[in-house]
C-alpha positions as CSV (number, residue, x, y, z in Angstrom):
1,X,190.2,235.4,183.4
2,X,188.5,238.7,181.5
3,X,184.7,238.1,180.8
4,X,183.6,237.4,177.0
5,X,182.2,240.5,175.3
6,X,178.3,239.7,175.4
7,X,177.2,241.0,171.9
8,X,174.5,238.7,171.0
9,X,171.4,236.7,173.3
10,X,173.7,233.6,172.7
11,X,176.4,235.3,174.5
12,X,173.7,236.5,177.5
13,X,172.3,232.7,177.9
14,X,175.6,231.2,178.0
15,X,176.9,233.8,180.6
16,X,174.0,232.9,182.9
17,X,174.5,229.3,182.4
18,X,178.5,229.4,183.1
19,X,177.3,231.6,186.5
20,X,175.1,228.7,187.7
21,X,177.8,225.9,186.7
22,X,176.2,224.5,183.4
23,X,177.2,223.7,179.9
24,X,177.3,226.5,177.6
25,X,175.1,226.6,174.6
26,X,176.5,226.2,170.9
27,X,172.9,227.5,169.6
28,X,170.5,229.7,171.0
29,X,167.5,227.8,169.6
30,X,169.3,224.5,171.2
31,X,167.0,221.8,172.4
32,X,168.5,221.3,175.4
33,X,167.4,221.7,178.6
34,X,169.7,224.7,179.6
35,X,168.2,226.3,175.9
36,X,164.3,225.8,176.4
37,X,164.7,227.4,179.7
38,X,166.8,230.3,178.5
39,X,164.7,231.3,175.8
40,X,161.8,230.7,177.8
41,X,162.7,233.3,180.4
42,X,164.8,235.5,178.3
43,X,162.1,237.6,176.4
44,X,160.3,238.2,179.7
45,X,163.5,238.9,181.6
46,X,164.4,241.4,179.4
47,X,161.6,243.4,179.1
48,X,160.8,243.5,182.9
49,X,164.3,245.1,183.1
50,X,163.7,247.9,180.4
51,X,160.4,248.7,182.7
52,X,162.6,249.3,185.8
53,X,164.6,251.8,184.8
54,X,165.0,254.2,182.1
55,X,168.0,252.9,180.2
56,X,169.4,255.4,177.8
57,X,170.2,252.8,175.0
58,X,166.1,252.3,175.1
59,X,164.8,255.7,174.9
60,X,163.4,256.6,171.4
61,X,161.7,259.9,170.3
62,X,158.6,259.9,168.1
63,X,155.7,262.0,167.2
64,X,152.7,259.8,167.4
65,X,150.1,258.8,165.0
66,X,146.6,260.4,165.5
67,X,144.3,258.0,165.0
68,X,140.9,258.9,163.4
69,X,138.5,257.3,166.2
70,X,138.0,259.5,169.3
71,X,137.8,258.5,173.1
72,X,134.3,258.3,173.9
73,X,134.9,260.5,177.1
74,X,137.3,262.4,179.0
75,X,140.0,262.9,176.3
76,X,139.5,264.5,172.6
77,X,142.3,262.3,171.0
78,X,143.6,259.0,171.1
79,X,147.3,258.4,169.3
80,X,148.6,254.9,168.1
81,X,151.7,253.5,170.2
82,X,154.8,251.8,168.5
83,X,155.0,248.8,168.0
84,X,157.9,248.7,170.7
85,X,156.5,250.8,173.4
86,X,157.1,249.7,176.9
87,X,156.3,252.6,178.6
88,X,156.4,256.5,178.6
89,X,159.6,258.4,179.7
90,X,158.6,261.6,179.3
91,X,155.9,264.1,177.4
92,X,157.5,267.0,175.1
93,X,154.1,268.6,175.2
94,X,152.7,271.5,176.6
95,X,149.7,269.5,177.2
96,X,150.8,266.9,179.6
97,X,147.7,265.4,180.6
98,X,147.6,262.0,178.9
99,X,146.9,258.8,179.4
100,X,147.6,254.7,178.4
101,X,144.7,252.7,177.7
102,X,146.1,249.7,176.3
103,X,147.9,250.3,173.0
104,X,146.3,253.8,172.4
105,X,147.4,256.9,174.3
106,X,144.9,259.5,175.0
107,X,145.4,263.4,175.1
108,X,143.6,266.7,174.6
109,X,146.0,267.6,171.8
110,X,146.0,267.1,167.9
111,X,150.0,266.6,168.2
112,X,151.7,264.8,170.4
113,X,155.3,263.9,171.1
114,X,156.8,261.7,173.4
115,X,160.1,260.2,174.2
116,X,159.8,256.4,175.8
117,X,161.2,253.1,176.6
118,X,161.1,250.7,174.0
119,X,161.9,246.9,173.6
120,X,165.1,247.0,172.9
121,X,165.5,243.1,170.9
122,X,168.8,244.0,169.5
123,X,171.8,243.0,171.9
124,X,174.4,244.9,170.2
125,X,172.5,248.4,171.0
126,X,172.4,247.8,174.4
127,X,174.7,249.4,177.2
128,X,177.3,247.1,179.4
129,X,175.2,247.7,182.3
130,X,171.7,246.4,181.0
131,X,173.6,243.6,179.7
132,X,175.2,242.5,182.6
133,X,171.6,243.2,184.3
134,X,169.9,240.7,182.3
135,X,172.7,238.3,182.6
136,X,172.6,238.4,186.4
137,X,168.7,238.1,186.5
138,X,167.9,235.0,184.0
139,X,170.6,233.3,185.8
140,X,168.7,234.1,188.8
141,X,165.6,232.8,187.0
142,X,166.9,229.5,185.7
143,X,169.1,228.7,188.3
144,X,167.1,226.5,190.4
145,X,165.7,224.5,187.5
146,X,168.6,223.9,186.4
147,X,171.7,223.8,189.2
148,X,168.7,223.4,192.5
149,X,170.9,225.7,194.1
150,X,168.1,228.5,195.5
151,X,171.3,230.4,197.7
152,X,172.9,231.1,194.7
153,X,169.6,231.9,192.5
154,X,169.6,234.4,195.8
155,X,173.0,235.7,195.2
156,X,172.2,236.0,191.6
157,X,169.4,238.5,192.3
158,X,171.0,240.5,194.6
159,X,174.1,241.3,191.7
160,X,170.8,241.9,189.5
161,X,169.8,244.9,191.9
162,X,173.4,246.2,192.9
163,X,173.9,246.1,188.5
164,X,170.5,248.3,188.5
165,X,171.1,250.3,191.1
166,X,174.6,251.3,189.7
167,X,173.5,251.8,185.9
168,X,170.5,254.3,187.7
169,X,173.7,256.1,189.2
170,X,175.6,256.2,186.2
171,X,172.6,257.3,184.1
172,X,171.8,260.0,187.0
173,X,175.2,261.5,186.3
174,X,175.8,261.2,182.6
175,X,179.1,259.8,183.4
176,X,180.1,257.2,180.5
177,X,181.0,253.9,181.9
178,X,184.6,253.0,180.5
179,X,185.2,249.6,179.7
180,X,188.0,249.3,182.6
181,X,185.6,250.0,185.0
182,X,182.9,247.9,183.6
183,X,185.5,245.1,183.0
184,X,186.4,245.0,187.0
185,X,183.7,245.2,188.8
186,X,182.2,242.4,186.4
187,X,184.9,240.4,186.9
188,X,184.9,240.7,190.3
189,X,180.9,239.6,190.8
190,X,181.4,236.6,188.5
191,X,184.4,235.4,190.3
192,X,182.2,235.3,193.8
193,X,179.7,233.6,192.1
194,X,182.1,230.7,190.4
195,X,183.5,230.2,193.4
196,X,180.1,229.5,194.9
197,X,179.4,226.9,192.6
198,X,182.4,225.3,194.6
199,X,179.8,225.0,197.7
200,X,178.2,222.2,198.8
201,X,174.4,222.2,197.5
202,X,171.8,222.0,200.0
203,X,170.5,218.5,200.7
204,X,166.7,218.0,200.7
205,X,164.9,219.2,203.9
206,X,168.3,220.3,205.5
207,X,169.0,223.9,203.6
């Protein structure tokens, strides 16, 4: 059976819930069990995943906004961040000698431009591969509240790094990932992992 397109974060909590054998969601703000634990792992999920590796769909561009206060020492200028700013991909500046101090960056330079990873909210502008990366991990997260089955939760995190690992392969390459290829290999994961829902859970103190 072809996996649903995942183009919204209902679509993302309702694929991790089918992977650990539970009832989909018609609502993402459902107060349900299965929904209070989506969204409360979702947001966190997400962003850790952004952090890891340098997703293309995240980057953004931006000349940042000088602010008129000064470091006290060791820097001449201090910039605003966005709004959105994870972390720094890479300076366009001469000057590369900057640094993070909470939501300010500091720099020798007047100017300063910057590409970096940003929090990407919007699950429409985000590749197949982060996708099925956050998919994989909050169904990792969630699994043993919900199913109690920690050898899948396991499983679950080991698709996580194999997703990563691959998207850092595809990025490395520029190679576009075509929806065949995306389509299979998905497929192929999430049929291992229905058919371990078919396993026998662990019984207390005998795992």
């Amino acid at each position: 059976m072809a996996s649903q397109p995942i183009t919204s974060e209902l679509d993302i909590f309702n694929a991790a819930l089918t992977l650990i054998g539970q009832p989909t969601l018609t609502s993402p703000s459902e107060e349900s069990a299965s929904g209070r634990r989506c969204r409360s792992q979702y947001a966190g999920v997400r962003d850790a995943i952004l952090q890891e590796h340098t997703w293309n769909c995240a980057i953004q561009r931006v000349s940042l906004t000088l602010l008129t206060d000064t470091p006290a020492w060791g820097y001449s200028y201090q910039f605003q961040l966005p709004t959105d700013w994870l972390r720094p991909e890479r300076s366009e500046d001469r000057d590369d000698d900057f640094k993070i101090e909470g939501r300010k960056l500091l720099a020798n330079s007047s100017t300063f431009n910057i590409t970096y990873v940003c929090r990407l909210t919007n699950v429409a502008d985000m590749d197949e591969w982060l996708k099925q990366a956050i998919k994989y991990r909050l169904a990792a997260e969630i699994c043993n509240a919900l199913s109690g089955n920690p050898k899948l939760a396991e499983s679950l995190m080991l698709l996580y790094q194999e997703t990563v690992d691959k998207a850092k392969l595809v990025d490395a390459a520029s190679a576009p990932l075509t929806t065949m290829t995306s389509t299979r290999w998905v497929e192929a994961r999430d049929t291992g992992i229905i058919a371990a829902l078919d396993r026998p859970l662990p019984s207390d103190g005998n795992a």
